[in-house]
C-alpha positions as CSV (number, residue, x, y, z in Angstrom):
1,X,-21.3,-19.7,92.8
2,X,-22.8,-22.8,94.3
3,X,-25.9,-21.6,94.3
4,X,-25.9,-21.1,90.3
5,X,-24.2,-24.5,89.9
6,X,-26.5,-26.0,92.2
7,X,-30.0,-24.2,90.1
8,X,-28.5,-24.3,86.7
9,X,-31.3,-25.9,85.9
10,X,-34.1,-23.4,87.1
11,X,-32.1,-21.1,84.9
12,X,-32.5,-22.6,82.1
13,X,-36.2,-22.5,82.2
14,X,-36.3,-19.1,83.1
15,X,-34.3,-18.7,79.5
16,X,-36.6,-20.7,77.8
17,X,-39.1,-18.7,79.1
18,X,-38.2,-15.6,77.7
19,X,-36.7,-16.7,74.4
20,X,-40.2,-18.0,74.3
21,X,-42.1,-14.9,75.3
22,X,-40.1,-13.1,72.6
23,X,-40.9,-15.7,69.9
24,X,-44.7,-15.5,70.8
25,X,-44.8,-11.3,71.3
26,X,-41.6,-10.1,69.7
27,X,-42.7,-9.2,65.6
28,X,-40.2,-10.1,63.2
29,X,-38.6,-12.9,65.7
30,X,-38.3,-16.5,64.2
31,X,-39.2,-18.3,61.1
32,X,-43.0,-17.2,61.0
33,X,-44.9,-14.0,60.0
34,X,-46.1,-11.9,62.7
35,X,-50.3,-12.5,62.8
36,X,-51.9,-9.8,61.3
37,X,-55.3,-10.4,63.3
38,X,-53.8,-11.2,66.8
39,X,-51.5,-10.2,69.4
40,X,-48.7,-13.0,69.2
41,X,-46.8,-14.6,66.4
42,X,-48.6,-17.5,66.1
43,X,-49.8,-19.1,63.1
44,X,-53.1,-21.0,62.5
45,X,-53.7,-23.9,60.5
46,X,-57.2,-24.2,58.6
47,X,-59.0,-26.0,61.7
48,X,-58.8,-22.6,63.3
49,X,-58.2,-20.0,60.6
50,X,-60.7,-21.5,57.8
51,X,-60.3,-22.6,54.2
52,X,-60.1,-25.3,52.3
53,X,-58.0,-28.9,52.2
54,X,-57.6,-31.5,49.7
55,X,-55.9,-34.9,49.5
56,X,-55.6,-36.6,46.5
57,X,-53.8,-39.4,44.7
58,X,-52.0,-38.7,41.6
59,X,-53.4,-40.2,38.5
60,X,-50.5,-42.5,37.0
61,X,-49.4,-46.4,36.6
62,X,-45.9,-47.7,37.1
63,X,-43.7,-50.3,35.3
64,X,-40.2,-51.0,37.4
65,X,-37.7,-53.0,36.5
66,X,-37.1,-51.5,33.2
67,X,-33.9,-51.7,31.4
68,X,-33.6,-48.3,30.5
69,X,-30.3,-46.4,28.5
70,X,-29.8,-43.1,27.1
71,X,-29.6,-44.7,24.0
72,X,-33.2,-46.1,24.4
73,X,-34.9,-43.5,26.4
74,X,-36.8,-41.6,23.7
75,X,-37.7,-44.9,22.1
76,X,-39.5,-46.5,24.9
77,X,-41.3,-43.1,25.4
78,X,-42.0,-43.0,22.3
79,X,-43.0,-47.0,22.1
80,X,-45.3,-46.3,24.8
81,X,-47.3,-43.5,24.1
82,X,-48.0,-44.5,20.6
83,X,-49.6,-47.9,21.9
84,X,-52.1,-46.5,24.8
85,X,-55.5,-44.3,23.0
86,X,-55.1,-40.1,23.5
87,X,-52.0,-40.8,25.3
88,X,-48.6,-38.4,23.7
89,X,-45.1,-38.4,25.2
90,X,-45.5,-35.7,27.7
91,X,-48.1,-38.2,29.6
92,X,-45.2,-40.9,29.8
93,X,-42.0,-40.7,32.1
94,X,-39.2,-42.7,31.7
95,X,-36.4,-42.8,34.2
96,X,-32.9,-44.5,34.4
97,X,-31.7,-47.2,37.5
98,X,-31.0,-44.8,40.4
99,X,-33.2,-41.8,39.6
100,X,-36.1,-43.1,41.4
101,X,-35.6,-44.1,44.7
102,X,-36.4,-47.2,46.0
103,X,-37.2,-48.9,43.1
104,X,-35.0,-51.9,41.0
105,X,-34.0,-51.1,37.3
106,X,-35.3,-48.0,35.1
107,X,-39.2,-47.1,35.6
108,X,-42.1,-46.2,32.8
109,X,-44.9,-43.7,34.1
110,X,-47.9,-43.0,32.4
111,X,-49.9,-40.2,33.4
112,X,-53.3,-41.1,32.2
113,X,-56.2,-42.5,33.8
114,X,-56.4,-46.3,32.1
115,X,-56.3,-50.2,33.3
116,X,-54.2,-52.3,34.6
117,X,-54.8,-54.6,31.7
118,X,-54.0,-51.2,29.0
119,X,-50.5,-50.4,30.6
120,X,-49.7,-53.8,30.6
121,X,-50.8,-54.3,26.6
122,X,-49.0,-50.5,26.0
123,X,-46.0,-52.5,27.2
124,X,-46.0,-55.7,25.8
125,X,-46.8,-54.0,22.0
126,X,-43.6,-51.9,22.8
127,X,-41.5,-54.6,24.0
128,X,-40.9,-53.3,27.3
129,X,-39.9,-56.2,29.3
130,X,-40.5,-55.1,33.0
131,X,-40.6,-56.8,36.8
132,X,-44.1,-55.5,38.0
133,X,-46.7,-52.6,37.4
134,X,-48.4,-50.6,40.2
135,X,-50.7,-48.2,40.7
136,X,-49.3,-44.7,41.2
137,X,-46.2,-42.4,40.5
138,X,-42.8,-42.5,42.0
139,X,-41.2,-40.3,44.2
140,X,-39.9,-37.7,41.7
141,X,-42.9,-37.6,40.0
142,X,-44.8,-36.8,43.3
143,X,-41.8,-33.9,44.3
144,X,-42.5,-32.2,41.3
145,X,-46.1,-32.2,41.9
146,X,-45.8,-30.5,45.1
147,X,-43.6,-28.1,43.8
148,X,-45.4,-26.7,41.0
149,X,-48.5,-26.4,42.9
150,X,-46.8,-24.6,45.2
151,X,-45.4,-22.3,42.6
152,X,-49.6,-22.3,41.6
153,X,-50.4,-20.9,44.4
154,X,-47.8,-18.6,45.3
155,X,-48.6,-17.5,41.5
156,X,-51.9,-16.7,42.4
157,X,-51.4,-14.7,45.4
158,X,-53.1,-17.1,47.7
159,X,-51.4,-16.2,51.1
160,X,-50.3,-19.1,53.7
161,X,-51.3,-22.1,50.9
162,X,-49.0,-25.0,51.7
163,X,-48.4,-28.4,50.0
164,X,-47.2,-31.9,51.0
165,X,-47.4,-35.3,50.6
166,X,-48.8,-38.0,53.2
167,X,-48.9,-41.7,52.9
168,X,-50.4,-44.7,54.5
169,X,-48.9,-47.9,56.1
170,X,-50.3,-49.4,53.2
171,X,-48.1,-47.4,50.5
172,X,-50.4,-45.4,49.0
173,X,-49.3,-41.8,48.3
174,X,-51.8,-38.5,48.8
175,X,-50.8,-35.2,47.6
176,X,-52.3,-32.7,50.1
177,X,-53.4,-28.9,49.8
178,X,-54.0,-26.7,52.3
179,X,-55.0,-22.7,51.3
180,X,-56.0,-20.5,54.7
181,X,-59.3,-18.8,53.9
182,X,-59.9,-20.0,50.5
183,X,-63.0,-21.7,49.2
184,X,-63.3,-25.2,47.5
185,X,-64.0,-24.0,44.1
186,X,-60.6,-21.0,44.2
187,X,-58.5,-24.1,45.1
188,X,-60.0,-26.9,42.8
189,X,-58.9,-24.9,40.0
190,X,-55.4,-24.7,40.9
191,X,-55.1,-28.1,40.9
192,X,-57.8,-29.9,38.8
193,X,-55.9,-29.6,35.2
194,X,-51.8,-30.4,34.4
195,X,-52.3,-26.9,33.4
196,X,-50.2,-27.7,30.2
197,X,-49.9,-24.8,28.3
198,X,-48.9,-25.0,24.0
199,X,-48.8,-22.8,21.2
200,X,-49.9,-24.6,18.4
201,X,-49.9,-23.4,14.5
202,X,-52.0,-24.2,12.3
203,X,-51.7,-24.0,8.7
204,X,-52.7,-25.3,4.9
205,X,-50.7,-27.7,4.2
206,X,-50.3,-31.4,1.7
207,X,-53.7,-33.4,2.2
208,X,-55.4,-30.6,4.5
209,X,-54.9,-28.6,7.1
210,X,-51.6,-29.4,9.1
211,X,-51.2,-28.4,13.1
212,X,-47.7,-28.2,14.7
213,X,-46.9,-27.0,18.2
214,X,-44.4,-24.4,18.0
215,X,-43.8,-23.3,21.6
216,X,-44.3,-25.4,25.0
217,X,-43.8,-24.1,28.1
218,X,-40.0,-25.3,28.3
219,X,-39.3,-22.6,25.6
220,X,-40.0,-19.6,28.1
221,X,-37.8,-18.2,30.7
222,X,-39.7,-15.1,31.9
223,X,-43.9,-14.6,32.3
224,X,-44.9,-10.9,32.6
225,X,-48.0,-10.1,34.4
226,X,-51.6,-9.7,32.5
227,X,-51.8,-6.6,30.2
228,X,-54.6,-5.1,29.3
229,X,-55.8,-4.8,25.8
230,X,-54.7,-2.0,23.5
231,X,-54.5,-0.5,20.4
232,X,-52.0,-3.2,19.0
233,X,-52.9,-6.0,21.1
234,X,-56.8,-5.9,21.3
235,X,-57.5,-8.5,23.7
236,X,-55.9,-9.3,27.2
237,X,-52.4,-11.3,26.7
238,X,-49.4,-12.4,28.8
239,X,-45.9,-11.1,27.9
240,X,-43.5,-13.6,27.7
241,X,-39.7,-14.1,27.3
242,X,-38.3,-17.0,25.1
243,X,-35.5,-18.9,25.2
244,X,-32.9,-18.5,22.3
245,X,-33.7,-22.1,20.8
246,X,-37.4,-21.9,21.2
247,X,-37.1,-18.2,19.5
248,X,-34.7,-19.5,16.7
249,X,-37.5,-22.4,16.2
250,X,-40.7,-20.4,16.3
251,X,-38.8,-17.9,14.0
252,X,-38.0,-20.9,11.5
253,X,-41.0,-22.8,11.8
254,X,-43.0,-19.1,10.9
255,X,-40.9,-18.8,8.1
256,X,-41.7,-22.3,6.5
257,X,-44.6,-22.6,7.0
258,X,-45.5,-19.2,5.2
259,X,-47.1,-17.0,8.4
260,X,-44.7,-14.4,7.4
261,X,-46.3,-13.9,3.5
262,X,-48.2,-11.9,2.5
263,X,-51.2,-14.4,2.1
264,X,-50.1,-15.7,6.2
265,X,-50.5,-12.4,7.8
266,X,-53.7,-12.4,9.1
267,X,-55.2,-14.9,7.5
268,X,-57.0,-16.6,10.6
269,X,-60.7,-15.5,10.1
270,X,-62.5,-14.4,6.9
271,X,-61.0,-16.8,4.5
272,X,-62.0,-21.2,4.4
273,X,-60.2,-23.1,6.6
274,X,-58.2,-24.9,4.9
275,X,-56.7,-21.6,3.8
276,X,-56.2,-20.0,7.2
277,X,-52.9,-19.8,9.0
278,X,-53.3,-19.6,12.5
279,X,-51.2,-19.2,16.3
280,X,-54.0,-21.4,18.7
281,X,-52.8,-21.4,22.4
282,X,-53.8,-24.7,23.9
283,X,-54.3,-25.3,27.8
284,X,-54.2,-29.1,28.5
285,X,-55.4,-30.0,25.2
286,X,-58.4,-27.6,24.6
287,X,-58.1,-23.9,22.6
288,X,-58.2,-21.5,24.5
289,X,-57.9,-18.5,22.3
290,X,-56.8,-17.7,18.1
291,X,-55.1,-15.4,16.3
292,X,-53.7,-14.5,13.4
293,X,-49.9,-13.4,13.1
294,X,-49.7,-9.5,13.1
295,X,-47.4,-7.8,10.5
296,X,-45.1,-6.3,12.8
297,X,-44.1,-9.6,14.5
298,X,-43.8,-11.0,10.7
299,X,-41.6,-8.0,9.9
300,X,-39.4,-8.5,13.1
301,X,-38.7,-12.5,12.3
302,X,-37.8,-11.9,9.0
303,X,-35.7,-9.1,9.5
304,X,-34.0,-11.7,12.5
305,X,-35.0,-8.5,15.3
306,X,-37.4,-11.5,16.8
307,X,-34.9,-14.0,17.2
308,X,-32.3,-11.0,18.9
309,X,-35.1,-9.8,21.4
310,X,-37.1,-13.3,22.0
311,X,-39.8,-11.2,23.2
312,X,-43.5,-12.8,22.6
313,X,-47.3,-12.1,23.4
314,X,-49.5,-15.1,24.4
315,X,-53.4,-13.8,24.2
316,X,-56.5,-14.8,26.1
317,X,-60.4,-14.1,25.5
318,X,-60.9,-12.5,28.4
319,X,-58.8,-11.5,31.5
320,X,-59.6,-14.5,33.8
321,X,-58.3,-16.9,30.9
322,X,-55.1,-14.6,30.8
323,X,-54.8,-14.9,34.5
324,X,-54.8,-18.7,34.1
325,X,-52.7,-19.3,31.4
326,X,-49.7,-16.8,33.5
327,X,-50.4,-18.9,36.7
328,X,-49.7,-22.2,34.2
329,X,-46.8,-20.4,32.2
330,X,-45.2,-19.7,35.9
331,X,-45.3,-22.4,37.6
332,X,-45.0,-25.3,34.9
333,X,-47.1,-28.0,34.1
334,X,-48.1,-30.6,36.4
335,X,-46.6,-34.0,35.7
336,X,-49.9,-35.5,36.4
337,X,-53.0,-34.8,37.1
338,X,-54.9,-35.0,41.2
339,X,-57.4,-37.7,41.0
340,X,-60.0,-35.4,42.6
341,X,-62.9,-37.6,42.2
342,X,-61.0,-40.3,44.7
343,X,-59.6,-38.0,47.0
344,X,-61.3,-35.9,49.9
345,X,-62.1,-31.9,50.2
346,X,-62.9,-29.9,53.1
347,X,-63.9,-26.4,53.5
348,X,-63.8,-25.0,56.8
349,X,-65.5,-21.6,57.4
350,X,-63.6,-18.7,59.0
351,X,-66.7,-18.0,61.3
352,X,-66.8,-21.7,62.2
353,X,-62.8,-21.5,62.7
354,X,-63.0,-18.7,65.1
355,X,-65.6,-20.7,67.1
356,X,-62.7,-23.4,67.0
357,X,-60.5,-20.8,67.8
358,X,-62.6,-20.1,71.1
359,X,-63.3,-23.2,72.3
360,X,-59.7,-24.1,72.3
361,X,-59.1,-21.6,74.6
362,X,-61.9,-22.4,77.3
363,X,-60.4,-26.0,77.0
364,X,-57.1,-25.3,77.7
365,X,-58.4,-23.0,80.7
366,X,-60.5,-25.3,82.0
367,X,-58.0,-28.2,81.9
368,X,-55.4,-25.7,83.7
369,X,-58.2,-24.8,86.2
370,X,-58.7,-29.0,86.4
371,X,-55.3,-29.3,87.1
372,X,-54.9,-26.6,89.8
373,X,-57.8,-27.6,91.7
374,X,-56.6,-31.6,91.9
375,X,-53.0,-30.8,92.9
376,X,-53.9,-28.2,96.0
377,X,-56.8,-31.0,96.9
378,X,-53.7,-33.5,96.5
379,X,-51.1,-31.9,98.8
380,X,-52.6,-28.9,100.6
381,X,-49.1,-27.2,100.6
382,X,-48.9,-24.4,98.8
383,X,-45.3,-25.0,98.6
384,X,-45.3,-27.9,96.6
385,X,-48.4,-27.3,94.4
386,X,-47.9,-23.9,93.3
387,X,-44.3,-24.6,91.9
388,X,-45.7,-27.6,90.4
389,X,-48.5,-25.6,88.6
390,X,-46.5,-23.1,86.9
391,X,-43.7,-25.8,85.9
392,X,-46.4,-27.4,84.1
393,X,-47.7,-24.1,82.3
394,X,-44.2,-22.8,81.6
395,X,-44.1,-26.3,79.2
396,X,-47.3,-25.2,77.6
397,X,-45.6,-21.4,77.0
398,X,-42.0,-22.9,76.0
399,X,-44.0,-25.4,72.9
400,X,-45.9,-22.2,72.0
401,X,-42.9,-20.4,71.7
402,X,-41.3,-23.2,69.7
403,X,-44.0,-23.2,67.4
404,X,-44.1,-19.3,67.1
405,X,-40.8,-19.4,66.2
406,X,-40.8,-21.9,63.7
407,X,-43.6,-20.7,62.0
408,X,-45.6,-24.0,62.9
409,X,-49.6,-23.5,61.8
410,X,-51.1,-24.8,64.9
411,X,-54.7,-26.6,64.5
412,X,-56.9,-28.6,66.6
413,X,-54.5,-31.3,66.5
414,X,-51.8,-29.5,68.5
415,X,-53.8,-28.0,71.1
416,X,-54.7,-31.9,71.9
417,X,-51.1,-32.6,72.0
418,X,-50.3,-29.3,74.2
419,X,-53.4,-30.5,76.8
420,X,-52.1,-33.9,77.0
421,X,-48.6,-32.3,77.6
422,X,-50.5,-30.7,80.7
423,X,-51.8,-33.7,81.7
424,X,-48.5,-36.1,81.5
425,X,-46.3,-33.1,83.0
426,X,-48.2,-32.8,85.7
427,X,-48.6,-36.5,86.3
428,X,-44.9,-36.6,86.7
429,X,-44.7,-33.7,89.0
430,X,-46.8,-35.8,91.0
431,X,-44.6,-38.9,90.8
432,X,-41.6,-36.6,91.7
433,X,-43.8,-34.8,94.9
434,X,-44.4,-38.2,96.3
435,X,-41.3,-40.1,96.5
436,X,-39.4,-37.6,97.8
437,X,-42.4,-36.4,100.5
438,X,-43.2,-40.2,101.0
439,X,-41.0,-41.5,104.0
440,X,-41.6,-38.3,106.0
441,X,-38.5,-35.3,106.9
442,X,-36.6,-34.7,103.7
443,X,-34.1,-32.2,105.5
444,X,-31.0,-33.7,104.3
445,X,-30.0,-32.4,100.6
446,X,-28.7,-35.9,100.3
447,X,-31.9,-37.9,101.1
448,X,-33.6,-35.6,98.7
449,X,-31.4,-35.8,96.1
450,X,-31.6,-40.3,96.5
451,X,-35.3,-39.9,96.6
452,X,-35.8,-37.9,93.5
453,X,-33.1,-39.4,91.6
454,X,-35.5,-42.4,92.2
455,X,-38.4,-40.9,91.1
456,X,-36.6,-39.3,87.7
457,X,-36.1,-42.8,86.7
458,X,-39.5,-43.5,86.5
459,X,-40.7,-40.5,84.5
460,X,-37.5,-41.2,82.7
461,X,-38.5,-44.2,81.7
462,X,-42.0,-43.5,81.3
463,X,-41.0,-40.8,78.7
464,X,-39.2,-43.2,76.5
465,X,-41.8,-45.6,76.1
466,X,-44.1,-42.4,75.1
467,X,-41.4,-41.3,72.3
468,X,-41.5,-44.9,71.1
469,X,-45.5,-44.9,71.0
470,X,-45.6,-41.6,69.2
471,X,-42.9,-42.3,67.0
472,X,-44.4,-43.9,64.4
473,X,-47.0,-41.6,63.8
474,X,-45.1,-38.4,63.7
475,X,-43.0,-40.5,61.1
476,X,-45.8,-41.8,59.1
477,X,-47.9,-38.7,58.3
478,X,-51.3,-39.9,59.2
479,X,-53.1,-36.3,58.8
480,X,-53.5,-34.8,62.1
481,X,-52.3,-37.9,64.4
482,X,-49.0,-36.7,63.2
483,X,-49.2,-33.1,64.9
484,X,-50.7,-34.5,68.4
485,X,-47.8,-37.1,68.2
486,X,-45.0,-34.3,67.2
487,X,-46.6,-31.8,70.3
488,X,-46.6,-34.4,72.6
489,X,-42.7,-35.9,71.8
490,X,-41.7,-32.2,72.2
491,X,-43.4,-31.6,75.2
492,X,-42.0,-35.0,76.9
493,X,-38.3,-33.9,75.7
494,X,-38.7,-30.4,77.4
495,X,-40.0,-31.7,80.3
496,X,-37.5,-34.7,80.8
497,X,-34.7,-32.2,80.2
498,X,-36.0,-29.2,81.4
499,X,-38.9,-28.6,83.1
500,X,-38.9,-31.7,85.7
501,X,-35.3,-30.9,86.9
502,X,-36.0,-27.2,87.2
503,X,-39.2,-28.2,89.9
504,X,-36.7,-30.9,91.6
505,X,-34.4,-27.9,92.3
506,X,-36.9,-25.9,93.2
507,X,-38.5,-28.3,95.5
508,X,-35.4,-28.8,97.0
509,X,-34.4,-25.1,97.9
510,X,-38.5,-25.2,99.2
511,X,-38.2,-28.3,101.4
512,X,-34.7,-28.5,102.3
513,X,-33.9,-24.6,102.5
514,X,-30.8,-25.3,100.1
């Protein structure tokens, strides 16, 4: 029993060792897919598995400091939108105290790409009395973005795409996009429109021709995939599900504005203009496809079976058009748009990834190989450099287990961080090796145990001041500084609590024979 109380810690490497070997072999163990093109459960970012990233601000101005109600909500909206050119109400934002972190009083967002000097006018002809105006969106505003391009791209079936913010010590805000073997062009269309999606009818009306939107995507609670065209439906279309309101409302504003007559029932093409009566779908502003109502949907809202079933058709020109409008319809509409122009995009090809892929590897051999040679140079005892080797490798296998089992997408950034974990492990081996070898016999248990208590103070030490260092930018997401700094804080912390008490006992049992 002594023995085990005395080498606990040896076994709790040897633990980590195998919950790590299951993590990196095991399928099915941990948080991350087993790789389909490899024999371990590890996951690749883009620097080794290719595609395409992009970081980009968010297109939007903020007023804080707003005294905003629920009384005065729609008003200021409203206010707003009316005063700034093109702008409508679904490119302003307004929030109450307290919804938006971090900021003083109520907030007004506009989503459009205008001045300083314009927001500031929009404001003053409202009568919006505010504290400041910035550039950018607030935190809400960028959660939202994240999400429904995430929901974009799960939509779209691009395997492995992740989303996420970053931000700089200056305060500016990037949203960034990362799709695994995916070109620049697949991805920028994702994300380059708000991907706002209306039904808009238009009829004859007083004066001219009238336009009123009669469906928006808040009215639908289900998106079918694409169908094909048929005999009733002769173009490709998305079936949708509505929401009892927006059925009731379509139903009533069909019914008003005569698309259920005789003379409305396809009526959209060989008659003037100003006597057609028309269902346009609209993505982010621009018409994307026409049609007349048929007579079977006219027969089902008057006869109240449309408002009952809430079942509805949107239609495309052509199949890749239907495609985007379902991706749009399911995910949402983006709150803003990504200022593409002022952001950055990177493509990384999967050939060139596997190449990074490679060269990874013959680093991280040749920095073992570095290693092995200096310490047997060093000490010439097998006894004390061989145990010190393979307690430096078994830190490299237990942060690759870690990030196996947590799904983690390594890149070039993290093998840095697991070859500098090599190098600082070993350094501290070294620093343990020495002051307990340095004043010659170290047959006593209790002159070993004095001498390398010594020594753990110093690595001790040494590996608070490097969790301090890295702190900041594993905190601050500064692109790939913050993996490196995340790999190398882990690998400290294992080897602190771990790793350099497991090679104390073992040096121990090796010099002492205890």
């Amino acid at each position: 029993m002594s023995a085990i109380r005395d080498n606990w810690r040896v076994g709790a490497l040897v633990i980590l060792l195998v919950a790590s070997s299951l993590a990196l072999f095991v399928p099915g163990v941990g948080l991350g897919e087993a790789a389909a093109d490899g024999p371990t459960n590890l996951q690749y970012g883009l620097d080794l598995s290719g595609g395409t990233r992009i970081q980009a601000p968010l297109v939007g101005w903020t007023a804080e400091g707003v005294d905003v109600t629920q009384d005065n909500r729609d008003q200021l909206r409203a206010a707003v939108a009316e005063n700034l050119d093109g702008a409508t109400q679904s490119d302003v934002a307004v929030r109450f105290d307290g919804e938006t972190p971090l900021s003083s009083g109520g907030t007004i967002e506009v989503f459009r790409d205008v001045s300083r000097s314009e927001f500031e006018a929009a404001l003053e002809a409202a009568g919006v009395d505010n504290s400041g105006v910035r550039e950018g969106v607030t935190q809400p505003t960028r959660d939202t973005t994240v999400d429904v391009i995430q929901r974009k791209i799960d939509a779209s079936g691009l395997a492995g795409g992740t989303v996420q913010t970053s931000s700089t010590p200056g305060g500016e805000y990037f949203v960034v996009v990362e799709v695994p073997n995916q070109n620049s062009s697949q991805v920028r269309s994702l994300v380059e429109t708000r991907g706002v999606v209306e039904m808009v009818a238009r009829f004859p009306g007083e004066g001219g021709v009238r336009n009123e939107t009669v469906l928006t995507q808040n009215d639908i609670t289900q998106v079918s995939p694409v169908q094909e065209p048929n005999r009733q439906i002769p173009a490709p279309h998305v079936p949708i599900s509505l929401t009892e309101d927006g059925a009731q409302r379509f139903a009533t504003s069909m019914r008003e504005n005569g698309f259920t007559t005789q003379q409305g029932v396809s009526a959209c093409s060989g008659t003037p203009p100003a006597q057609q009566y028309c269902l346009v779908t609209v993505l982010d502003g621009e018409p994307v496809y026409e049609a007349s109502m048929g007579p079977d949907l006219a027969r089902s809202i008057e006869s109240g079976d449309f408002v009952r079933d809430q079942s509805f058709v949107i239609t495309a020109t052509n199949r890749s058009d239907a495609a985007a409008l379902r991706i749009n319809l399911q995910a949402g509409a983006l709150p803003t748009s990504l200022d593409l122009e002022a952001g950055i995009s990177n493509f990384i090809a999967p050939a060139l990834a596997e190449n990074f892929k490679l060269y990874s590897l013959v680093t991280g051999i040749v920095a073992v190989l570095a290693v092995v040679v200096v310490v047997f140079f060093r000490y010439g005892d097998p006894k004390v450099a061989a145990p010190m080797v393979v307690t430096a490798l078994s830190e490299v296998a237990i942060l690759l287990g870690f990030a196996a089992a947590v799904g983690l997408a390594l890149d070039l950034s993290h093998i840095a961080g697991l070859i500098a974990v090599i190098g600082t492990g070993v350094d501290d081996l070294i620093i343990i090796a020495d002051e307990v070898m340095a004043e010659g016999d170290v047959s006593s248990g209790r002159v070993f145990r004095s001498r390398f208590r010594k020594a753990f103070w110093v690595i001790g030490a040494a590996a608070l001041t490097t969790i301090i260092a890295m702190s900041p930018l594993a905190v601050l997401q500064l692109g790939d500084l913050r993996g490196f700094a995340i790999i190398t804080i882990l690998g400290v912390v294992v080897g602190v609590l771990i790793t350099r008490p497991a090679y104390g006992d073992i040096l121990r049992a090796l010099l002492t024979g205890r």
